[in-house]
SEROFI-23274 format. One record per residue: residue in one letter; x, y, z of N, C-alpha, C, CB in turn. Coordinates in steps of 0.1 Angstrom, whole numbers. Each point is the difference from the previous one (the first is absolute). Glycine has a CB too. Layout:
// residues N
{A, {X, Y, Z}, {X, Y, Z}, {X, Y, Z}, {X, Y, Z}};
...
END
This chain:
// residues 67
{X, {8, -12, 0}, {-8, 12, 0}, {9, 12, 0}, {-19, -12, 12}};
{X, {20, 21, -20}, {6, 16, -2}, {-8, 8, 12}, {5, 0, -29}};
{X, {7, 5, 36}, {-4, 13, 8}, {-14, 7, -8}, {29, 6, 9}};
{X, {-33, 0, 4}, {-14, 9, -5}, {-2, 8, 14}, {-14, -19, -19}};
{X, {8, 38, 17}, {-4, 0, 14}, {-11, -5, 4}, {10, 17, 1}};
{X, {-9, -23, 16}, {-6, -1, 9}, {-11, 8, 5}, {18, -8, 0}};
{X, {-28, 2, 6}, {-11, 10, 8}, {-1, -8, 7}, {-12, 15, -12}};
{X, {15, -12, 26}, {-2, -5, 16}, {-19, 4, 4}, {33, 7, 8}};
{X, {-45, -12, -8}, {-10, 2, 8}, {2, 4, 19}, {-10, -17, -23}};
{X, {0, 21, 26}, {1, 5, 12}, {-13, 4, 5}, {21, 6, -5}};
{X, {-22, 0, 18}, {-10, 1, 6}, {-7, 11, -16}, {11, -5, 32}};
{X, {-26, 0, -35}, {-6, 9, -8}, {5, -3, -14}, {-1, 16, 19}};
{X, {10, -23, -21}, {2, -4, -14}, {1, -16, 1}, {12, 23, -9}};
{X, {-23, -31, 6}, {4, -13, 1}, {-10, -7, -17}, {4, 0, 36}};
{X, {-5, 11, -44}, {-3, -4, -13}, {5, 7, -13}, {-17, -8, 12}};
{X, {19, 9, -23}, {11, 3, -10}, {-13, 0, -12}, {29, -14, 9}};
{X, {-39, 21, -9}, {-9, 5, -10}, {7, 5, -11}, {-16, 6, 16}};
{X, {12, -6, -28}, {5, 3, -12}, {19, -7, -6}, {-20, 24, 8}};
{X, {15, -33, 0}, {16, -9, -5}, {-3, -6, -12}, {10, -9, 23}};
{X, {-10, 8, -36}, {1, -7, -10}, {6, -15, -5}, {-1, 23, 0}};
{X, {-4, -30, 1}, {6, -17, -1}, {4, -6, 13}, {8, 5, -21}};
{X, {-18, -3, 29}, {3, -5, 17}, {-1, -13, -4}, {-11, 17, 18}};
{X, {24, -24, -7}, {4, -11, 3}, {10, -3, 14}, {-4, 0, -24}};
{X, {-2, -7, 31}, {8, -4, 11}, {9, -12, 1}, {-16, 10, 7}};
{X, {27, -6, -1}, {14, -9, -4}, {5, 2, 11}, {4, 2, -24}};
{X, {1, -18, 25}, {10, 3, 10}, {15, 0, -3}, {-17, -9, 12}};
{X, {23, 14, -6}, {14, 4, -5}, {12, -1, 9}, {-12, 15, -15}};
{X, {24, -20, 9}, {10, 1, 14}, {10, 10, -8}, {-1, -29, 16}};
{X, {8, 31, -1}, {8, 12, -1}, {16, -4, 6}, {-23, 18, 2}};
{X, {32, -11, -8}, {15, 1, 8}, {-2, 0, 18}, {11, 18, -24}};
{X, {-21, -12, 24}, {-2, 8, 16}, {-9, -7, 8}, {2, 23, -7}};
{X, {-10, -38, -1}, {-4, -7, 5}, {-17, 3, -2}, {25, -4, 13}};
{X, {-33, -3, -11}, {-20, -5, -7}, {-5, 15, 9}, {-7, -38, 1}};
{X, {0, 45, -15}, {-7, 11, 9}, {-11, -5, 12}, {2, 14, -23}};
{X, {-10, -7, 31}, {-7, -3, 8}, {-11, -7, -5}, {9, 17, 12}};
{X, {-15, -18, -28}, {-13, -6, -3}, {6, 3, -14}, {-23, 4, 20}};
{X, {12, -9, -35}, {3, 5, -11}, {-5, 12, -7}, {4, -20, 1}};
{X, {3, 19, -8}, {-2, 17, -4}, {-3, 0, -12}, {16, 9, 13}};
{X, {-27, 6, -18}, {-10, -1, -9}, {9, 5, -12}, {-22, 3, 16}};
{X, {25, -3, -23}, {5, -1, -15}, {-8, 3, -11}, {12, -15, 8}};
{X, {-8, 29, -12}, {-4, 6, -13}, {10, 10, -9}, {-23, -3, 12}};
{X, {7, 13, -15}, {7, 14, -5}, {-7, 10, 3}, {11, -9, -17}};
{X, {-3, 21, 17}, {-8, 10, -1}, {11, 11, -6}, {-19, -8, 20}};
{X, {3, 13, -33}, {4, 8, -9}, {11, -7, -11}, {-7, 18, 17}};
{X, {4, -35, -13}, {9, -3, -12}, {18, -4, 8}, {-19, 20, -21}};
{X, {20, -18, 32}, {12, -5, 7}, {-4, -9, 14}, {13, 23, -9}};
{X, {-7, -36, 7}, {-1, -5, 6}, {2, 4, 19}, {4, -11, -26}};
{X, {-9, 5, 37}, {-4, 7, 12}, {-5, -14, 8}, {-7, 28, -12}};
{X, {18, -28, 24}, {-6, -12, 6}, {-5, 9, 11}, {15, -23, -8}};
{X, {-25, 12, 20}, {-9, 8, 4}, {1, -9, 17}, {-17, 10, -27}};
{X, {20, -11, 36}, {-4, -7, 13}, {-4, 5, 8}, {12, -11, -2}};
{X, {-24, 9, 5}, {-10, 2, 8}, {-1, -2, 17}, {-7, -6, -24}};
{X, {12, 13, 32}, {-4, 0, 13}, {-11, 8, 7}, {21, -5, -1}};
{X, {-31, -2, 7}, {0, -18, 5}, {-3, -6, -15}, {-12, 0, 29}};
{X, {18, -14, -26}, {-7, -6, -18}, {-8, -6, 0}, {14, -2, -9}};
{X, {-24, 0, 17}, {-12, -9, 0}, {-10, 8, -7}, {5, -13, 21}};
{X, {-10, 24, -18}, {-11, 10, -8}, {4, 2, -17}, {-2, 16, 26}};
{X, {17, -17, -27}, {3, 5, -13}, {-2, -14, -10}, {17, 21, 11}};
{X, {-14, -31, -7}, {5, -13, -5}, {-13, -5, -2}, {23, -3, 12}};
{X, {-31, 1, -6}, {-16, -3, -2}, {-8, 7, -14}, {1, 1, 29}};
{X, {7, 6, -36}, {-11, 13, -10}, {0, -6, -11}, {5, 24, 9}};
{X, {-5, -41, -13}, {-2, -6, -10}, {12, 1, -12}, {-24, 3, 8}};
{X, {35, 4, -5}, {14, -4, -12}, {2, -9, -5}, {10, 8, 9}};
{X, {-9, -17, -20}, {7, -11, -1}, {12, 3, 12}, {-7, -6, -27}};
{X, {13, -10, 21}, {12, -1, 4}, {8, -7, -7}, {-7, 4, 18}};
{X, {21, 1, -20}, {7, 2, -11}, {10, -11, 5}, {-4, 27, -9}};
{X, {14, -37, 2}, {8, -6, 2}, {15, 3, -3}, {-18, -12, -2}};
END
């Protein structure tokens, strides 16, 4: 997977509206497995991964999920 920026969720953001080609994926890293998987798209045409804290509200909103 090629670097891309990140968006950390948080109190008040725990969904990513207007993401283009949502997919959830799990992914490992140098730095070791994020906390849950992370939502994978674009926006405006650039790719933009998205993890959602808390991830139970976010993860629930019918995405596929991507391999």
């Amino acid at each position: 997977m090629k670097s891309m920026p990140g968006i950390i969720g948080g109190s008040g953001i725990s969904r990513f509206d207007g993401l283009e080609q949502p997919a959830w994926r799990r992914v490992e890293t140098p730095w070791g497995d994020p906390s849950g998987e992370l939502l994978l798209g674009q926006l405006d045409g650039a790719p933009v991964a998205f993890l959602p804290r808390p991830l139970a509200p976010a993860r629930t909103s019918g995405i596929r999920r991507s391999e």
